[in-house]
C-alpha positions as CSV (number, residue, x, y, z in Angstrom):
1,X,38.2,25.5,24.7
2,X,36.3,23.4,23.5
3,X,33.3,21.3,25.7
4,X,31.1,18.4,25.3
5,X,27.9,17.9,27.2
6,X,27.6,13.7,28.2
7,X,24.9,12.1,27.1
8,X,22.6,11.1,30.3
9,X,22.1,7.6,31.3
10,X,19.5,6.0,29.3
11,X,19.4,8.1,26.3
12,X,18.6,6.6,23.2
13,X,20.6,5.7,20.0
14,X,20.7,8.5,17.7
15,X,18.9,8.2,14.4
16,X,18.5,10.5,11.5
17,X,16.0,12.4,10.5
18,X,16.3,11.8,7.1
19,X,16.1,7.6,7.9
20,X,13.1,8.2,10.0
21,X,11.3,10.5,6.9
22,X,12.2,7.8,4.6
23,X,10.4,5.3,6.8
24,X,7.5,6.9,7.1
25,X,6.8,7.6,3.7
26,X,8.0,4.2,2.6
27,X,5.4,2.9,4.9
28,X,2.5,5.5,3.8
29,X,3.6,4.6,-0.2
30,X,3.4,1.0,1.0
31,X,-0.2,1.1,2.1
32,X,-1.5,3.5,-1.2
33,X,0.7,0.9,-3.3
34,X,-0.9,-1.5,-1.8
35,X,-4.4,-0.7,-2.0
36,X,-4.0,0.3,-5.7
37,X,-3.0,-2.9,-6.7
38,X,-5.5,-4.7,-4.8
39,X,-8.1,-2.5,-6.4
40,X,-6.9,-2.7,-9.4
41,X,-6.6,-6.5,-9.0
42,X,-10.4,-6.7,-7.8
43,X,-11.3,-4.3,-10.7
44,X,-10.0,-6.5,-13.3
45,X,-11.1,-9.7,-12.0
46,X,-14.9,-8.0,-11.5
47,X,-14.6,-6.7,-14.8
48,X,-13.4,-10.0,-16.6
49,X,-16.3,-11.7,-14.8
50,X,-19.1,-9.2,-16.0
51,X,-17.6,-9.6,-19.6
52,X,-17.6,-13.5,-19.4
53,X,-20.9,-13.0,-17.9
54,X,-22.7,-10.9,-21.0
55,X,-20.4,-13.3,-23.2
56,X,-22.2,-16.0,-22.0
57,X,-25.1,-14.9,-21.6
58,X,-24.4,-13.8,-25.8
59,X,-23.6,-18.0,-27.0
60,X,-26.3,-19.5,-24.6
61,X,-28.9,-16.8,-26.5
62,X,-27.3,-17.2,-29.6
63,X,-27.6,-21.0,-29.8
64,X,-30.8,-21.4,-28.3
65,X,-32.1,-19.1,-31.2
66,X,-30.0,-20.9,-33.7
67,X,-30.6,-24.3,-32.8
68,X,-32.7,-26.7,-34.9
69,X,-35.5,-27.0,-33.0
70,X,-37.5,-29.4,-34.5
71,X,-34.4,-31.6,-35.3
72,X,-33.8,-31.4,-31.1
73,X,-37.3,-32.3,-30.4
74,X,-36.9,-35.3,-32.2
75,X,-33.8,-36.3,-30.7
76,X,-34.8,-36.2,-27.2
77,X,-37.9,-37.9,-28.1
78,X,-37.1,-40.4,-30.3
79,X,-32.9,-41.9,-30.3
80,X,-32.4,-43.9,-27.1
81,X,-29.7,-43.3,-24.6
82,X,-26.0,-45.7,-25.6
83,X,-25.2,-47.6,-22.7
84,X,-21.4,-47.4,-21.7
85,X,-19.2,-49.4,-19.3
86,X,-16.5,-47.5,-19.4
87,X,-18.3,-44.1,-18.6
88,X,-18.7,-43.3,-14.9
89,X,-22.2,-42.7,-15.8
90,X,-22.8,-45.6,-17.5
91,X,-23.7,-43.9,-20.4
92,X,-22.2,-42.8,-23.8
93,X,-22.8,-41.2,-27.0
94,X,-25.0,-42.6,-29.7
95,X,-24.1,-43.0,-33.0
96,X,-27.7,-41.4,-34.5
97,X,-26.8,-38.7,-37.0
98,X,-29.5,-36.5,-34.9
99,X,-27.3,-36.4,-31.7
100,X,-24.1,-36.0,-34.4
101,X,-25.8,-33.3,-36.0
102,X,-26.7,-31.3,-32.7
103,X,-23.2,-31.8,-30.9
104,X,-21.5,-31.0,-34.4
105,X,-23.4,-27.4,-34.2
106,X,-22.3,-26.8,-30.8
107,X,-19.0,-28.1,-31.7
108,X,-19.1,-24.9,-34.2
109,X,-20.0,-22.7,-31.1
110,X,-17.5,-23.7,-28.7
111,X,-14.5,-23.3,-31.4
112,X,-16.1,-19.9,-31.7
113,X,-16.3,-18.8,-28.5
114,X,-13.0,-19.9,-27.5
115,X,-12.9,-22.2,-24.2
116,X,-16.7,-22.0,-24.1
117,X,-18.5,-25.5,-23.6
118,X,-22.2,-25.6,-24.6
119,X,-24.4,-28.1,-24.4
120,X,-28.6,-28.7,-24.0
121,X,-30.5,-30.2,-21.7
122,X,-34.2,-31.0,-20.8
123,X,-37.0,-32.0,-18.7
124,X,-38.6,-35.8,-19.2
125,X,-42.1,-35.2,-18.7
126,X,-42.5,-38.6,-17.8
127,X,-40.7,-38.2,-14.2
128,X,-39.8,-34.8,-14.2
129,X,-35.9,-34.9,-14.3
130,X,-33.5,-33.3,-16.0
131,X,-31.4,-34.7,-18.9
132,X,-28.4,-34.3,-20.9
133,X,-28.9,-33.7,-25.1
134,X,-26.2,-33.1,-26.8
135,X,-22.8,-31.9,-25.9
136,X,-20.1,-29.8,-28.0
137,X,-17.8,-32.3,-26.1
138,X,-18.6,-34.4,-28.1
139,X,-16.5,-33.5,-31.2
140,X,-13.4,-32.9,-28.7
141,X,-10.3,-35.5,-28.5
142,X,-10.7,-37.2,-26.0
143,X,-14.4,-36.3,-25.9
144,X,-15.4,-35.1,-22.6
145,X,-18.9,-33.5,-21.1
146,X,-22.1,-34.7,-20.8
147,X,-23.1,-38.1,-22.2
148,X,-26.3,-38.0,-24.2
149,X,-29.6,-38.3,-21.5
150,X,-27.6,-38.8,-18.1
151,X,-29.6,-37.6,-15.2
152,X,-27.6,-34.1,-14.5
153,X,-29.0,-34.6,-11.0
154,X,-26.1,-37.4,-10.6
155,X,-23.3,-34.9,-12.5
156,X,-23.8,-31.6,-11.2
157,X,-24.9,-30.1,-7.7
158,X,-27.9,-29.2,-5.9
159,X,-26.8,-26.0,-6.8
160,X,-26.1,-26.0,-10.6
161,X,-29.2,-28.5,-11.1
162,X,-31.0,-25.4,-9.8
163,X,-29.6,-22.9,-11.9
164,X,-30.6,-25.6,-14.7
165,X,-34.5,-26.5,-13.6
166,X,-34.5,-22.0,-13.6
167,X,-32.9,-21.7,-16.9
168,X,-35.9,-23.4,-18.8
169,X,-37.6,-20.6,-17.8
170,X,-35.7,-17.7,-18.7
171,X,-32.2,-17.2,-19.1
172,X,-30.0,-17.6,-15.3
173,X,-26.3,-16.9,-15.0
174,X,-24.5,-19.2,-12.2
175,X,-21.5,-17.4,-10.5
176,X,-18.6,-19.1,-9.7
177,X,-18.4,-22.6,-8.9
178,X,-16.4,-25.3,-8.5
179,X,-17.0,-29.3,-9.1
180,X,-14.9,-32.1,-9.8
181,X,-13.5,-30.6,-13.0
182,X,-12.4,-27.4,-12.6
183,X,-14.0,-23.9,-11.6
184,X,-16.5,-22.3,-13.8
185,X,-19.0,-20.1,-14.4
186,X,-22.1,-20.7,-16.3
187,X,-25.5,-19.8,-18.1
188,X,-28.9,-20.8,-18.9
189,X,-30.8,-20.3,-21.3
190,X,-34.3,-21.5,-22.4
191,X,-35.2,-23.3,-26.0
192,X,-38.3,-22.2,-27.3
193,X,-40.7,-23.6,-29.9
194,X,-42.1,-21.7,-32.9
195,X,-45.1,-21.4,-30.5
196,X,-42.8,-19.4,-27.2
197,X,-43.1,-23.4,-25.4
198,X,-40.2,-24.5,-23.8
199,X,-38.6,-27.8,-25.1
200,X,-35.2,-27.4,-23.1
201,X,-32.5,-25.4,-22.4
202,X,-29.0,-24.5,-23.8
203,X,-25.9,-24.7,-20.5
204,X,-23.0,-22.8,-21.2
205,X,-20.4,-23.5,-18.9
206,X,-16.3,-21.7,-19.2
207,X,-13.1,-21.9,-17.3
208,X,-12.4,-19.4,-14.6
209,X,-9.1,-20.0,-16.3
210,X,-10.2,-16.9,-18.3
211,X,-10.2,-14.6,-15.8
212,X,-7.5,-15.7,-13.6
213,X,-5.3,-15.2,-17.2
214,X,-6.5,-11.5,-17.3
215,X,-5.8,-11.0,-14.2
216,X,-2.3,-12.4,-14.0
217,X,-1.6,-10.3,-17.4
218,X,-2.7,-7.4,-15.2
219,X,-0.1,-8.5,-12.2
220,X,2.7,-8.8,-15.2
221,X,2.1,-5.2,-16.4
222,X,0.6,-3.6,-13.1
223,X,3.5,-4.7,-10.9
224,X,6.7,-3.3,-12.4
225,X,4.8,0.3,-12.8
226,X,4.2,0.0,-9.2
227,X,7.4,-1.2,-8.0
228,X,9.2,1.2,-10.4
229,X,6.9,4.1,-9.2
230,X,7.7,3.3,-5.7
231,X,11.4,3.1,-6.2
232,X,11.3,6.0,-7.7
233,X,9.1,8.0,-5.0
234,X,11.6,6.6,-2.2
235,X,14.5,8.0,-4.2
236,X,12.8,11.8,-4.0
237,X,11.9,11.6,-0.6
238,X,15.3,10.3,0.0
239,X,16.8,13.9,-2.1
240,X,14.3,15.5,-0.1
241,X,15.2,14.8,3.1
242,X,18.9,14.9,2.6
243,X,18.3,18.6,1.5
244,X,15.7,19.3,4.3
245,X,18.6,18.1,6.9
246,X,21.6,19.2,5.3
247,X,21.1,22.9,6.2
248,X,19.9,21.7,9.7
249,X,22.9,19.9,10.5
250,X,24.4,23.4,9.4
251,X,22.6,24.9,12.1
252,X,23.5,22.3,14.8
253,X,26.8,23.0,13.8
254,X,26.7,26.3,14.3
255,X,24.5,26.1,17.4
256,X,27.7,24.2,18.9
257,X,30.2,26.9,18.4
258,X,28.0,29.6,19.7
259,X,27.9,27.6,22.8
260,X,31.5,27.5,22.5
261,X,31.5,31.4,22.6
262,X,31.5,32.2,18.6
263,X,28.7,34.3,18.7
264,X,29.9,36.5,15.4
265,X,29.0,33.9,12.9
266,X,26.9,34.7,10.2
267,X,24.1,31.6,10.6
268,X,21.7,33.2,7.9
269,X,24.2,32.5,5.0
270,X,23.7,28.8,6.6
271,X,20.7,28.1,4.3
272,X,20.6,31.1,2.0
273,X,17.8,31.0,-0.2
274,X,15.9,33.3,-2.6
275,X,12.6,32.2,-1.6
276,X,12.6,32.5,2.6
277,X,11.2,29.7,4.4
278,X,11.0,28.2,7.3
279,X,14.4,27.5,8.1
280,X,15.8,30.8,6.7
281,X,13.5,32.1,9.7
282,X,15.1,29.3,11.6
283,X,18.2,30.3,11.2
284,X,17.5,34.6,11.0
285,X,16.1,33.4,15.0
286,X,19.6,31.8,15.8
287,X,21.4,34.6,14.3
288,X,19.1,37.5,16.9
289,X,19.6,34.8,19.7
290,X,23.4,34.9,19.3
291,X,23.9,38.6,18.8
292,X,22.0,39.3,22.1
293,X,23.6,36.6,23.7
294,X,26.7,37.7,22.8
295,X,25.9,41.4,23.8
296,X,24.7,40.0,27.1
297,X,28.3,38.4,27.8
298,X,30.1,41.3,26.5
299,X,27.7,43.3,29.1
300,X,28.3,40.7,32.1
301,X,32.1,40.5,31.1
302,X,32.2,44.4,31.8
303,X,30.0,43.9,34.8
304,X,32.1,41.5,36.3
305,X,35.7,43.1,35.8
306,X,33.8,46.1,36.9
307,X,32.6,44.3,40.2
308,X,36.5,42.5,40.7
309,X,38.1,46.1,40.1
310,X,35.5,47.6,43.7
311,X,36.1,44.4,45.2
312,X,39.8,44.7,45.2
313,X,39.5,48.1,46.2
314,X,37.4,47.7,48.7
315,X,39.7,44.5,50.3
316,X,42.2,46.9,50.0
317,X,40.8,49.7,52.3
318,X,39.6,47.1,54.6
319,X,43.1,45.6,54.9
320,X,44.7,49.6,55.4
321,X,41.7,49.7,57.8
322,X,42.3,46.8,60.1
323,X,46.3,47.7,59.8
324,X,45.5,51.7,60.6
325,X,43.0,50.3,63.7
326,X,45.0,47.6,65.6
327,X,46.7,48.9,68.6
328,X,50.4,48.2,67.1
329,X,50.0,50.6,64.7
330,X,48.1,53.4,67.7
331,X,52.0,52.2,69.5
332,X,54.2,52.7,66.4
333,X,51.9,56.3,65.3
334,X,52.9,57.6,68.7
335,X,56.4,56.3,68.4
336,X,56.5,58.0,65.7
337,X,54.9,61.4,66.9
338,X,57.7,61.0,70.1
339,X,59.9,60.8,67.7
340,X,59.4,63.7,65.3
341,X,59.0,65.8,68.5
342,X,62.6,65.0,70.2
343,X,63.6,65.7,66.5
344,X,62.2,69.1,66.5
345,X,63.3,69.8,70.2
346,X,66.6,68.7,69.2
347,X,67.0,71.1,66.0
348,X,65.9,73.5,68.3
349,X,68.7,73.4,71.2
């Protein structure tokens, strides 16, 4: 017949091995998955910034060598600034074909190099300031950027004036920044002379919106290959598992009839395989266990019917024994013996 052993007080809620694999290598694939696509996601936005970086480094170089030199000397020297009520600043752009000229050329650049906004600035010897030239704004609808010799001190930062006052002096990259229009990054670069003097500067500032595109086109193309990838992992740890437990469930099977006295059972065909393993030793160990358990029971079964068999025997001569010794049975032997004698004497006479 049949037993079941009661579970003791307090014991916990089964739960499957297989569940409990498939959690932890969820959670392990979930940190890896994790950390790749934050790498990757820092990778792309580093590399999209050191590419914007050389880029613009590339126009600011490439336009202060370009640029009309003596044509910019003349304009920051010679055409006054446009007053303008309507600009924030106060000031607009003139009408001088030397400004149109300039912020045409730059025009040129920026539909060039894409989102790109250059622009030149200088220092007024008179009080040492910097000022806006001309802007590539300019040719833009609506125009936008710097107005022609507004202070940059009252446009820009501390900060970006600085990264102006080095870039007359060689060329400066800004990182990152952010100001009342947008986030950019931005570089310097010095206008030289025919004889190496400095007569300004070239500012090249573009849209962060560059690199935050590159690295959302990363996200669309990195993200399914991740998810799919860990779908698909969880999926083959789930087939793993199942066939990791399925021949130990066999085994807990059979582990219950042995303890229901089936000790004949052939547990090694449990989780045949023709590469041995682990659990084919697992199971060759349960299959030694029951034969010498069951030899031991066969063994103590003898012992025991062995032992009942003297026992009985034993009870038996101890219940002649008290019968043969109690002093009813001395009375009824000598009866007896009187008996047999009168018998005799009377065959006798």
């Amino acid at each position: 017949m049949s037993t079941t052993t009661a579970r003791p007080p307090g014991h916990i809620m089964r739960f499957a091995m297989r569940w409990k694999l498939l959690i932890t290598f969820a959670a392990a694939f979930t940190v890896i998955f994790v950390f790749i696509a934050i790498y990757v996601l820092q990778f792309s936005s580093q590399n999209a910034q050191t590419r914007l970086q050389d880029q613009l480094l590339t126009i600011a170089e490439g336009g202060a060598a370009t640029i009309d030199k003596e044509q910019f000397v003349e304009l920051i020297t010679t055409v006054p600034p446009k007053p303008d009520p309507d600009n924030p600043f106060g000031l607009g752009y003139p009408d001088s074909p030397l400004y149109v000229d300039q912020a045409t050329y730059l025009y040129k650049i920026s539909l060039l190099a894409g989102d790109a906004l250059p622009y030149t600035y200088f220092r007024d010897p008179a009080d040492g300031k910097l000022y806006a030239a001309a802007s590539s704004g300019y040719g833009f609808d609506p125009q936008i950027g710097y107005t022609f010799k507004v202070p940059t001190g009252e446009t820009n930062t501390s900060v970006t004036n600085d990264h102006m006052e080095r870039g007359l002096e060689g060329p400066v990259l800004q990182p990152p920044y952010t100001d009342a229009y947008g986030t950019w990054m931005s570089a310097y670069v010095p206008i030289k002379d025919a004889s190496g003097v400095t007569i300004g500067g070239v500012g090249v500032d573009y849209p962060m919106t560059y690199v935050d595109e590159v690295v959302s086109d990363v996200q669309r193309r990195l993200f399914p290959v991740l998810v799919g990838s860990y779908a698909l992992l969880l999926g083959l740890v789930l087939l793993l598992s199942t066939a990791l437990v399925r021949p130990l469930r066999r085994l807990t099977d059979a582990a219950r009839r042995m303890a229901d006295g089936e000790y004949d059972l052939d547990v090694r065909q449990l989780v045949s395989t023709r590469f041995p393993d682990e659990m084919y030793e697992l199971a060759d160990a349960f299959g030694e266990m029951a034969e010498k358990v069951g030899a031991r029971e066969r063994s103590l079964s003898q012992e025991v019917q062995r032992l009942k068999v003297e026992i009985d025997h034993q009870k038996r001569e101890e219940a002649v024994r008290q019968i043969t010794d109690s002093d009813s049975f001395a009375d009824l032997t000598q009866r007896a013996a009187e008996m047999r004698r009168r018998m005799r004497e009377g065959s006798d006479a």
